[in-house]
C-alpha positions in Angstrom: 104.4 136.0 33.5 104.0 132.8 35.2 101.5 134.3 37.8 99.3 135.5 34.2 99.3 131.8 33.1 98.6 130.4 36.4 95.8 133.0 36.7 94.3 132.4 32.9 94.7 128.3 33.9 92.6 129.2 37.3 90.2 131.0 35.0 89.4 127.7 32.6 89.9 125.2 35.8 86.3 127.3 37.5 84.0 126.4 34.4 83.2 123.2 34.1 83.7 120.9 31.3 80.5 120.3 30.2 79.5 123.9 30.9 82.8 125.4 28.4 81.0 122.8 25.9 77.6 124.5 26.3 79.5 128.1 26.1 81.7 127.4 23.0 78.5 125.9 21.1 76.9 128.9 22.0 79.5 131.1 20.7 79.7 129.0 17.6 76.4 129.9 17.2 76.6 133.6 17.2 79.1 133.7 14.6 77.0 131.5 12.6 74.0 134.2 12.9 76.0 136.9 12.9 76.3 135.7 9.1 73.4 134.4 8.1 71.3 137.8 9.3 73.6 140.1 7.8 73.4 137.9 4.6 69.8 137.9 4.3 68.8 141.8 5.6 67.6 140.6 9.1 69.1 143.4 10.5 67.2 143.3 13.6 68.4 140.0 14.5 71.7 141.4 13.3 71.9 143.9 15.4 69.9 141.8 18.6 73.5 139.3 18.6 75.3 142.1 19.9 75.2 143.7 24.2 73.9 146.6 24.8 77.5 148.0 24.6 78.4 146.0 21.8 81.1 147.2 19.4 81.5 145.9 15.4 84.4 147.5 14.0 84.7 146.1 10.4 85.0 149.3 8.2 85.4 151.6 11.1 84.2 151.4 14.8 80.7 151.6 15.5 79.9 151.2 19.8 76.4 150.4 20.5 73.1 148.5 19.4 71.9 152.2 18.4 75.0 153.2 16.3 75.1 149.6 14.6 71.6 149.3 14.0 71.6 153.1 11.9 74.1 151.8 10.0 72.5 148.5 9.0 69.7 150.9 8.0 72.2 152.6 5.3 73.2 149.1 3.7 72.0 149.1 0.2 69.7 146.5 -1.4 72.1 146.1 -4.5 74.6 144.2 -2.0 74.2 140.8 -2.4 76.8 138.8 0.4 77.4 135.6 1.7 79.7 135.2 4.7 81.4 132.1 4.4 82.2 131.7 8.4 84.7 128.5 9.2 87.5 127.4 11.4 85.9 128.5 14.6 88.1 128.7 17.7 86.5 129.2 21.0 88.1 130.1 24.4 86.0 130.3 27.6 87.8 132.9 30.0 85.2 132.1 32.8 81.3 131.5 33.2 80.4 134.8 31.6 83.3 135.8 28.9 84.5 133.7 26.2 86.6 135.0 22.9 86.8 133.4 19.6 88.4 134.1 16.1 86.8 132.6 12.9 88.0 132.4 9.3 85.8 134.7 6.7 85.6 134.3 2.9 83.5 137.1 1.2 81.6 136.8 -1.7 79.6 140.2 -2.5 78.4 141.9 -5.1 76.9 145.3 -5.7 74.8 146.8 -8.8 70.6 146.1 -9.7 71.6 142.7 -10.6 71.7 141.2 -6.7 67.8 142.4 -6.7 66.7 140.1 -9.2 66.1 136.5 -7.6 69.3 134.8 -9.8 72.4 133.8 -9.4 75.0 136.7 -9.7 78.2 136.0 -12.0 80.5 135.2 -9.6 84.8 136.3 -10.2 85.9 135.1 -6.9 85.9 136.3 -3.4 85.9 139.4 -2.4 87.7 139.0 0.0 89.4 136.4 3.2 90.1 137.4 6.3 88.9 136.7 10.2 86.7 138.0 13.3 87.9 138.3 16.5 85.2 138.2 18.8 84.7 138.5 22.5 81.5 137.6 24.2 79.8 137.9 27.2 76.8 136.6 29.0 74.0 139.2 29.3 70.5 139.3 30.8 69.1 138.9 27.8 71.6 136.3 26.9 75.1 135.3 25.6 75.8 138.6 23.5 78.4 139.6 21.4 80.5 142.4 23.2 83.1 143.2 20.7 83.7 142.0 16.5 86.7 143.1 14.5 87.4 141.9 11.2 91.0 141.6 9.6 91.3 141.0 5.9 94.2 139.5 5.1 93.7 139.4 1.3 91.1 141.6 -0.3 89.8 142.8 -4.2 88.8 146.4 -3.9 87.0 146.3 -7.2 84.5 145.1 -4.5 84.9 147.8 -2.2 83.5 150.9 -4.1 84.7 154.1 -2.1 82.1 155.5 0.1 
């Protein structure tokens, strides 16, 4: 156990300060975006956060940019969503991985009323939970290589079954 430690310490002590600054905003970033597009249907720039290899795993596991950009496709326009993304919590594991967790409260809404340009009526959130995310640097990029989602409290009136 004490070799692990010593090992994850050796890890951190290689990247240096001000580049673990430039990583962790970076990663901030892509949880930000990862938010915003899927909020507002820019599912290519959705599906562009992820590697190549990339996994999302929120209502079952989908593995690859192919896989999760087929089912952006099949997101209805009746869901309206906002991905209220906070307490962010970086950890850079060495120049090219990092992992993170952030907080999620979920406000959605599904019926014709989310394709009219007003304010839905709102009962609450649909649900709070948190990602788990582990990142790595790509050609292309700092990418995400790997989202899961926990709820930890959850209203399924919002959850229609599939």
């Amino acid at each position: 156990m004490a070799s692990e430690h010593q090992s994850e310490n050796n890890q951190h002590a290689v990247v240096s300060t001000h580049q673990q600054a430039i990583i962790t905003r970076i990663c901030e970033q892509l949880f930000v975006d990862y938010a915003r597009h899927l909020d507002f249907r820019d599912y290519d720039r959705f599906v562009d956060l992820f590697a190549q290899d990339g996994a999302l795993n929120v209502a079952g596991k989908l593995q690859g940019k192919e896989k999760i950009r087929r089912a952006m496709s099949r997101r209805t326009d009746e869901l309206r969503s906002r991905h209220v993304i906070t307490n962010i919590a970086i950890d850079v594991l060495s120049e090219t991985t990092a992992s993170g967790i952030a907080y999620l409260s979920l406000y959605r809404h599904i019926g014709a009323e989310s394709l009219v340009d007003e304010p839905v009526m709102l009962r609450g959130p649909a649900a709070i939970g948190h990602y788990t995310n582990s990142f790595k640097l790509t050609v292309d990029g700092w990418r995400i290589a790997s989202c899961d989602l926990d709820f930890a409290f959850q209203d399924p009136s919002h959850f229609p079954p599939s």
